[in-house]
N, C-alpha and C positions, 0 to 999 in steps of 0.2 A: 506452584507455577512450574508447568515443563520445561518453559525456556528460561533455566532460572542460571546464575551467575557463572558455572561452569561451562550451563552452552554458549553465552555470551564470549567470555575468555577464550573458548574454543576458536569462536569464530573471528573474533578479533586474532589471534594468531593466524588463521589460516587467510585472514582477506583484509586484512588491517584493523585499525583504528579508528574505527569515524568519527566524525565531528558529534557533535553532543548540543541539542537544542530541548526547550523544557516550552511548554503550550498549556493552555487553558482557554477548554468554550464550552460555552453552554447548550445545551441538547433541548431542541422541544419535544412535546408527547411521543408523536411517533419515531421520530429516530431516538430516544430516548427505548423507545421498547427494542425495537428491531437491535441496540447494542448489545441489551443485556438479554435479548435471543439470542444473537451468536457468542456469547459468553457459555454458555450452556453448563458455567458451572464452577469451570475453569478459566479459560481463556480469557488473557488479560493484556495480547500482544497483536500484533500482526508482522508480516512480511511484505514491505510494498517492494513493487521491481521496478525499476527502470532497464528495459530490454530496448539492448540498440541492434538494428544490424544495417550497418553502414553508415549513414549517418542521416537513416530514421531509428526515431522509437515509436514502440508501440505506448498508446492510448486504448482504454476501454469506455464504453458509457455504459452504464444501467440502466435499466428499463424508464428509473424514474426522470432520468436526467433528461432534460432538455436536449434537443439537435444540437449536434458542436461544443456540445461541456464532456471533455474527454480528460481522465485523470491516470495515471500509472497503477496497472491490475496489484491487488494483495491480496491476503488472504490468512488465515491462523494455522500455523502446525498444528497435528495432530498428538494428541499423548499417546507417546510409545511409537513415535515418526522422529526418524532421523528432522533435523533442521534443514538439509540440502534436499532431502525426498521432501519435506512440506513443500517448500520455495518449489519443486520443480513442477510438485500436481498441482501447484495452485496455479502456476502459468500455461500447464496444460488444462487445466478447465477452464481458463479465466481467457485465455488467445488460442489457442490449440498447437502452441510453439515447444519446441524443447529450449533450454535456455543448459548456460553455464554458468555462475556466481561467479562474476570478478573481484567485484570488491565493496567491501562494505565502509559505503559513504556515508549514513546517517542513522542514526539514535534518537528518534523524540522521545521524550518521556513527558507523555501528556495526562491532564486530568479533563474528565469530560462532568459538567455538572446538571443538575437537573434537579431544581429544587420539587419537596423536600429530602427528596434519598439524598442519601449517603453518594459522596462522590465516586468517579470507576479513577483507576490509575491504570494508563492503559502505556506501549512503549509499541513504538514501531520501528522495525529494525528494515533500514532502506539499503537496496544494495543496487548494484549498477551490474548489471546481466547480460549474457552475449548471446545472439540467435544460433542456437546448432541445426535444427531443421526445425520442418514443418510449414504447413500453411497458416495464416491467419485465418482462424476461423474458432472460434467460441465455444467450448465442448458444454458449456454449465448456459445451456439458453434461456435458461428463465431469471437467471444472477445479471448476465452479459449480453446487454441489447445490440451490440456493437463492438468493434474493434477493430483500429486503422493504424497503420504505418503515418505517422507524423514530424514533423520537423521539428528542430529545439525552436522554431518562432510559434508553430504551429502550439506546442505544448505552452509555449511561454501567454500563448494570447489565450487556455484556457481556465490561465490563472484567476483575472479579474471575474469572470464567470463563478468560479469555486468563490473567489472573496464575497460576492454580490450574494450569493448562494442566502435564506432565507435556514438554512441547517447548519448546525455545528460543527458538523461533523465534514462537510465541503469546503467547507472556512479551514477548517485543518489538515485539507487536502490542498488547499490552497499554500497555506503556511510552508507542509511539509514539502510540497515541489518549488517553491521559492528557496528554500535551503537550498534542496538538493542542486538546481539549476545555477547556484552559486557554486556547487562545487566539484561538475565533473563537466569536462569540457564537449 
C-alpha cells in the first residue's frame, strides 16, 4: 500500500490528528465489482474532501445518483503521486476547483463485505479543504454528473438519502459525512 504508515504520520504532523471511526457494509453485485475495479490492484484507500469556501461546500452527484443525493468529491492517490498532488487532481477532476488541505479530520478504516470473497479493508482519509480558485465545474464528466455549492443544512439533509441508499457503499458515505459533520464547524 502507497499510502502506507509513514504517509499517514506525515500527514498527521503536517494537518493534525483526526478522529479515528471503524465501519463495516455490505456490497451488492454491482458495487461490489465497480470497488474492486478501482482497486486496480492496489488501491485500498481514498481521499474524500470537504472543500468550503465561505460557508458553502461543495457536493458532487454521479451519474448514478438520484437528483439532490449530493456527497463530498474523493478519490485514490496515485502510486508514485505525492498525497497533496493526489487530493488536489482529484478535486480538480472531480469540481474543477483548486483547493488547499487544512486539516485532516477523519480516518475511517472500513471493511466492505460481499459474500463469498474475501473482505476489502479499505481507510478513508477525510480532510477539510479551502477553495484557492476556479470555477465549479466537473473536469471528469462521465465520474461527475454534477456539482454545487451547498450549505452545512443542505449537506446534512443528503445524509438520510446516502443512509436510505439501497448500496454499501452510500450508507458509508452517509456514516462517513455524519462524523465529519460532528467535527468541523
Amino acid at each position: 500500500m502507497h499510502v502506507d504508515a509513514a504517509v499517514v504520520a506525515r500527514l498527521e504532523v503536517r494537518y493534525g490528528v483526526p478522529r479515528e471511526g471503524r465501519f463495516e457494509f455490505a456490497f451488492a453485485d454491482p458495487e461490489w465489482r465497480l470497488l474492486r475495479a478501482s482497486q486496480r490492484g492496489w488501491r485500498t484507500h481514498d481521499v474524500t474532501l470537504f472543500i468550503r469556501k465561505g460557508d458553502r461546500w461543495v457536493g458532487i452527484r454521479k451519474p448514478s445518483y438520484p437528483p439532490g443525493l449530493f456527497r463530498a468529491p474523493s478519490g485514490g492517490v496515485e502510486p508514485g503521486e505525492s498525497f497533496e498532488a493526489g487530493a488536489a487532481r482529484e478535486a480538480l477532476e472531480e469540481t474543477g476547483l483548486e483547493i488547499r488541505l487544512e486539516r485532516y479530520v477523519f480516518r475511517a478504516l472500513a471493511r466492505f463485505t460481499h459474500a463469498p470473497d474475501a473482505p476489502v479493508e479499505w481507510s478513508s482519509h477525510v480532510f477539510a479543504a479551502e477553495w484557492v480558485s476556479g470555477d465549479l465545474e466537473p473536469r471528469d464528466a462521465d465520474e461527475i454528473a454534477e456539482a454545487a455549492w451547498l450549505t452545512r443544512e443542505e449537506i446534512a439533509a443528503s445524509v438520510p438519502l446516502l443512509r436510505a441508499a439501497p448500496s454499501g457503499g452510500l450508507r458509508y458515505r452517509a456514516a462517513l459525512t455524519d462524523a465529519v459533520l460532528a467535527l468541523i464547524p
